[in-house]
C-alpha positions in Angstrom: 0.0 0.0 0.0 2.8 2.2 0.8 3.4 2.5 -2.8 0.5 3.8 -3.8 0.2 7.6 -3.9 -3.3 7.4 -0.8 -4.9 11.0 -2.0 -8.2 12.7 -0.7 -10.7 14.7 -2.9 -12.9 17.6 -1.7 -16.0 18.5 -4.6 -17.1 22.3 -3.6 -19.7 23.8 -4.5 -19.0 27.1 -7.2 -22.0 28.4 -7.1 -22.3 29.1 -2.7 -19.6 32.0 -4.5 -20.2 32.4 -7.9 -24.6 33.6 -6.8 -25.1 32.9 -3.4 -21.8 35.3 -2.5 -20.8 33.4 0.3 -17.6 34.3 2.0 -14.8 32.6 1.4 -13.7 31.4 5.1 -17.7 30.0 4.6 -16.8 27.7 1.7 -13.3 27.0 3.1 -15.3 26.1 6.5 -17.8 23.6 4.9 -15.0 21.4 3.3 -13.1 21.6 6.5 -16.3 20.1 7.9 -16.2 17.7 5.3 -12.5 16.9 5.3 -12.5 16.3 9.3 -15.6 14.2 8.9 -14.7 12.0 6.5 -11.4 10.9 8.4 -13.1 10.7 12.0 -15.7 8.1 10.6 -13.4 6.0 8.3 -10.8 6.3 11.0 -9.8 2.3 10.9 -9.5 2.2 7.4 -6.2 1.0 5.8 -6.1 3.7 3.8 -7.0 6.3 6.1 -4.4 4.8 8.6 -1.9 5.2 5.8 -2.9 9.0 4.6 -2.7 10.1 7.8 0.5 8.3 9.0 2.4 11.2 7.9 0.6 14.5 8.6 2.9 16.4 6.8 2.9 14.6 3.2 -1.1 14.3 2.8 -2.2 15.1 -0.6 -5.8 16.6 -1.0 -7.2 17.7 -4.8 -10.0 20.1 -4.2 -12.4 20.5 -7.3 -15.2 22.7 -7.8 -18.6 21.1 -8.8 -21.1 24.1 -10.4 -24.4 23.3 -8.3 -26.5 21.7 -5.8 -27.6 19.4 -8.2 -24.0 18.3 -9.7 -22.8 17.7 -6.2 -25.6 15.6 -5.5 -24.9 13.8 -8.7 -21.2 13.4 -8.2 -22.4 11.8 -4.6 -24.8 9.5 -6.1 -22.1 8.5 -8.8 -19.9 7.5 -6.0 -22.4 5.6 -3.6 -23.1 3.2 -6.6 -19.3 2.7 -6.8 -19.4 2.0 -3.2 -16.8 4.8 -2.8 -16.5 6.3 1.0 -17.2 9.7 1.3 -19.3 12.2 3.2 -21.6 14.6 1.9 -21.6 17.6 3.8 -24.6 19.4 4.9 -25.2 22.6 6.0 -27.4 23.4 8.8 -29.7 25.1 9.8 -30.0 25.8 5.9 -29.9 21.9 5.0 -28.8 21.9 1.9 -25.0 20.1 0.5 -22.2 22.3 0.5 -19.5 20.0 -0.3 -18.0 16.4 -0.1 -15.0 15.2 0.7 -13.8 11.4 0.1 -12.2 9.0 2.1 -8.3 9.1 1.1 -8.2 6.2 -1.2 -5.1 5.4 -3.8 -5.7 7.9 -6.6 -6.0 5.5 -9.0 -9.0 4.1 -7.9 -10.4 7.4 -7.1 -9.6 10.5 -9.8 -11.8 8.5 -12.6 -14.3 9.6 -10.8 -13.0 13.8 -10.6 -11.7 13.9 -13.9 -14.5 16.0 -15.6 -14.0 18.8 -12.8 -11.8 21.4 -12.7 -10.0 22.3 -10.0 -11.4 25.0 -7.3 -10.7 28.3 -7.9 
């Protein structure tokens, strides 16, 4: 496993700044949520074990998805490929800001990110 590069996306939402003009330490907040989530509950995991063995080296890809409705797409996409992530949603509003994956080796994952762009 060692020598597989273990990498973690994060899918943001564009639009929370592009029309709903959040702040930025907002949309920087939700994937934090996201981020910390995701590595609490898959804590055990190989993988996780491995990503986080080395604070210092972790590798996170952070991609911008254009709406609601992609992100919910993209999280759909990856529940029928039995893929580990969490969705993150925002309360009181409850709606999904962001998702962030489990770290997994980015071959197995990025198939999945490859249509996004990065966030910007």
């Amino acid at each position: 496993m060692a020598t597989k590069k273990i990498v973690q996306y994060v899918a943001i939402r564009k639009d929370l700044s592009s029309s709903l003009n959040w702040p930025a330490g907002a949309i920087i907040a939700q994937a934090c949520h996201a981020c910390t989530a995701v590595i609490v509950s898959y804590r055990d995991d190989p993988y996780s074990v491995e990503y986080t063995r080395e604070l210092d080296r972790m590798h996170k890809v952070v991609v911008e998805v254009a709406s609601e409705e992609a992100l919910t797409k993209l999280s759909e996409k990856l529940a029928e490929n039995k893929m580990d992530y969490k969705l993150w949603i925002e309360q009181p509003e409850n709606y999904p800001t962001c998702l962030a994956t489990k770290p997994y080796p980015r071959d197995e994952i990025s198939k999945f990110f490859k249509k996004f762009k990065l966030y910007q």
